[in-house]
N, C-alpha and C positions, 0 to 999 in steps of 0.2 A: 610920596603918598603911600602909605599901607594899605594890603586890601583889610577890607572888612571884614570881620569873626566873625562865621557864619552864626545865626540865631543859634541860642539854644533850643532844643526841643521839649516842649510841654508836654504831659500828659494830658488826654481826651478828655479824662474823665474830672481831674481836681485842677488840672494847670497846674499842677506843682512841676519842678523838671526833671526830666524824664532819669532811670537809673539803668544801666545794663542790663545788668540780670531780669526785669521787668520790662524790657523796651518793647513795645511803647507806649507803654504805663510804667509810674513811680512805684507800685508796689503791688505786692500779691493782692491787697486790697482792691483794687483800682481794677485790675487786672478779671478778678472773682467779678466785680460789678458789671463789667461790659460783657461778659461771659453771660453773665444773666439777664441781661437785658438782649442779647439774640436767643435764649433760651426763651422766653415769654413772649417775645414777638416785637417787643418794641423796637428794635431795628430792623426794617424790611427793606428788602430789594425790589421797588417796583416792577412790573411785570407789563408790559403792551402787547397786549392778544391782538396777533392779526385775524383779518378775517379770510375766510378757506376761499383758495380760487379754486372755480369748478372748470372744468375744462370738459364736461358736457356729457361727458362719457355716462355716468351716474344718472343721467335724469331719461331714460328709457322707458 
């Protein structure tokens, strides 16, 4: 039994597969587009604001 060809890699943005020089996206296209979509915000890294422990000192 052979192992298995690991998957090929897709690009994020078209699914086409992925190229070197672009990795990990198929082309400068692909590439330009996820660029600008963290430039506009539509990719965000959520954020969980804790809330402040007071440890007493402060409230005098």
């Amino acid at each position: 039994m052979s192992p298995a060809a690991p998957p090929k890699a897709k690009c994020p943005i078209c699914r086409k597969p992925v190229t070197a020089d672009y990795r990990p996206f198929c082309s400068k296209r692909c590439a330009d587009v996820d660029l600008q979509r963290w430039f506009t915000g539509a990719y965000a890294v959520p954020a969980v604001e804790q809330e402040e422990v007071s440890d007493g000192e402060d409230e005098l």
